[in-house]
C-alpha positions in Angstrom: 64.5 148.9 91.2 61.1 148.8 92.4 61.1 144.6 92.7 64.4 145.2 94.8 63.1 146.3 97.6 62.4 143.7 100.6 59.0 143.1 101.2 57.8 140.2 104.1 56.5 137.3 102.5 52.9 137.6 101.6 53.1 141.5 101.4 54.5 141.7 97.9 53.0 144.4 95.5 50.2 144.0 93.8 49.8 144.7 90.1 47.8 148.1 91.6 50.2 148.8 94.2 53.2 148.6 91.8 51.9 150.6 88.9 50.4 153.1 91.7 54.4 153.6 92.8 55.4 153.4 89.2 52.8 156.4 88.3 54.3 158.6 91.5 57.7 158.0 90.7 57.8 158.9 87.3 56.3 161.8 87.7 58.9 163.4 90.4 61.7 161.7 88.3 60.1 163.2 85.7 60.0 166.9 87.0 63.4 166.5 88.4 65.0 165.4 85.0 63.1 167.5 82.3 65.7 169.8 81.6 68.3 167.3 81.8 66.5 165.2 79.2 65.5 168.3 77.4 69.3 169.0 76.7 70.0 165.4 75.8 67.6 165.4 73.2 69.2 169.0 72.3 72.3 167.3 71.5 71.2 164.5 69.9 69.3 166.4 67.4 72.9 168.3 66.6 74.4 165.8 65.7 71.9 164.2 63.5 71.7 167.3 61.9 75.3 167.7 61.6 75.4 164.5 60.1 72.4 164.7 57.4 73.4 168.4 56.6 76.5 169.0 57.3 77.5 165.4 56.3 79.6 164.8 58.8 78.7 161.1 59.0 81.7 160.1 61.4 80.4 157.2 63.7 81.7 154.2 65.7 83.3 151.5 63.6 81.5 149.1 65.3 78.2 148.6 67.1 77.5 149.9 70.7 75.4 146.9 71.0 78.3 144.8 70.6 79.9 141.7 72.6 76.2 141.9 75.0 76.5 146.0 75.8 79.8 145.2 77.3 82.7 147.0 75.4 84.3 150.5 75.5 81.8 152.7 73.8 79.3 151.4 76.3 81.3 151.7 79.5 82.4 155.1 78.5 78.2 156.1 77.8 77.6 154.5 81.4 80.2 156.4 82.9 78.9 159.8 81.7 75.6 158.6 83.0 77.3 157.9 86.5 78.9 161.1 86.9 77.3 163.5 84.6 73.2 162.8 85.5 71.0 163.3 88.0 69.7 159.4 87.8 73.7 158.8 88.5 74.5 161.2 90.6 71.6 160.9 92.9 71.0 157.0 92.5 71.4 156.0 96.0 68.6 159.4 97.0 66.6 157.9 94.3 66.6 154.8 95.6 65.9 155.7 99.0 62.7 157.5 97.5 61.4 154.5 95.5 61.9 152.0 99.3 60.1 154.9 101.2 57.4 154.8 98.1 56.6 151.1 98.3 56.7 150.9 102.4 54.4 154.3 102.4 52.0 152.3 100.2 52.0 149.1 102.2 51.8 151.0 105.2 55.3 149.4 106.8 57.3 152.1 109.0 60.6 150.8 109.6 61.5 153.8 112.0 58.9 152.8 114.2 60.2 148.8 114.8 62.0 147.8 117.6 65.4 146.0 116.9 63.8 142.6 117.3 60.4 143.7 114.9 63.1 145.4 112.8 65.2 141.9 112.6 62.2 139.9 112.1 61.3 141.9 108.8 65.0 141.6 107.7 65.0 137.8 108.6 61.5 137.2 106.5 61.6 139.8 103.1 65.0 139.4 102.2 66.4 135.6 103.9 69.5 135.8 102.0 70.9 138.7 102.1 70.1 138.9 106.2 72.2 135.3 106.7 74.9 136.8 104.7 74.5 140.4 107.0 74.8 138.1 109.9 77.6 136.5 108.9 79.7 140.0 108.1 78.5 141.1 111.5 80.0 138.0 113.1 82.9 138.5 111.3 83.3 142.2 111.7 82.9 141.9 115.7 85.2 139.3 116.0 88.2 141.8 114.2 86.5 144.4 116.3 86.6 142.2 119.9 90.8 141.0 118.6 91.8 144.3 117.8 90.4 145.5 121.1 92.7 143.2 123.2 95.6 143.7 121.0 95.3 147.3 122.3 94.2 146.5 125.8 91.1 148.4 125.4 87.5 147.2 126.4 84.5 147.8 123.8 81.2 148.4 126.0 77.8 150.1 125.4 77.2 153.9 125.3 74.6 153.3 127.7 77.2 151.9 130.0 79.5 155.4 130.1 78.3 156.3 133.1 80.3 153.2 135.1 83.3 154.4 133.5 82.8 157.8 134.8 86.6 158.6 134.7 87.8 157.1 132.1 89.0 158.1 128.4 87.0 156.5 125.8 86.0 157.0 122.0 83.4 156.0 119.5 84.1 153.2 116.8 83.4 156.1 114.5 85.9 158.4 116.5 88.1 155.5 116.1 88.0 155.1 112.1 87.9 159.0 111.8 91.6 159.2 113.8 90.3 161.3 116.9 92.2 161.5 120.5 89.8 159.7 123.0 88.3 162.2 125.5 87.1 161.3 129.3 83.8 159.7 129.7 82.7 162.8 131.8 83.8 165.5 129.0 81.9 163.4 126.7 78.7 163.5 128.4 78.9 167.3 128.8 79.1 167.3 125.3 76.2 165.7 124.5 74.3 167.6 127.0 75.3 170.9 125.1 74.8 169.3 121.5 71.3 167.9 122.5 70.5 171.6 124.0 71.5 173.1 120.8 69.6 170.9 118.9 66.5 171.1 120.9 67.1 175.0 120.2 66.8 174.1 116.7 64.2 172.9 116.5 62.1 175.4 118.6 
């Protein structure tokens, strides 16, 4: 996972750098799945000794290993994995952790790029998968934009509210969610009183 994560040209890992995140993250993977681990290897010693003393010797008819790993002992092994560990449960935390790993190491702060910096870094460490982000995008916004006039509604900016003082409006995520639209005005007293509680908060 750790030679998925998009890196500029000429800013890949070194052999230092990688065994460096390698070190850090197997140690708080490590920590984090001890006891899990610790009751696999529980279980697994039950049943070997269930089957060497108690000769219970019942086992698949044929090889996990079979047909390249993909039949149904395997897919039923990787779905307990999915559901029932924290490496399955967590994967898409975990693999947050190891792209905030790498980019601490190479000193790259995504959070702190402006849209253009931001698409420039897309554009150069991962080519690919950016022209076919680009090309969803398009496509997305075009359904968006037809929907839109189907419904004789207009799509602007949030920054732009404020020249639609008096009219109803919603978010796209309002939208998807199934929420009544609410009048531009309301809307920004709203978000004065959450960004006041917030700011609360965090005093």
């Amino acid at each position: 996972m750790i030679k998925r994560i998009p890196l500029q040209k000429g800013k890949e890992l070194t052999d230092d750098e990688f065994n460096k995140v390698d070190r850090r993250l197997l140690l708080l993977l490590g920590h984090c799945c001890d006891d899990e681990i610790n009751e696999l290897m529980s279980e697994l010693d039950e049943k070997i000794v269930d089957s060497v003393y108690k000769l219970e010797l019942t086992r698949p008819k044929k090889s996990l290993m079979r047909d390249n790993l993909l039949n149904v002992d395997m897919n039923r092994c990787m779905k307990r994995i999915q559901t029932q560990t924290i490496l399955g449960k967590y994967n898409a935390e975990i693999f947050k952790l190891i792209k905030d790993t790498v980019y601490q190491i190479k000193h790259i702060d995504t959070s702190e790029m402006s849209d253009g910096e931001y698409d420039d870094f897309l554009k150069s460490s991962m080519p690919q998968d950016y022209e076919r982000m680009q090309q969803e995008k398009k496509a997305f916004d075009e359904m968006l934009h037809e929907w839109a006039e189907k419904q004789g509604v207009k799509i602007i900016h949030k920054k732009d509210l404020a020249d639609y003082r008096d009219m109803y409006g919603l978010s796209l995520k309002e939208a998807l969610e199934g929420k009544e639209p609410i009048k531009n005005r309301n809307r920004k007293v709203q978000e004065e009183g959450r960004n006041e509680h917030n700011g609360r908060e965090r005093i």
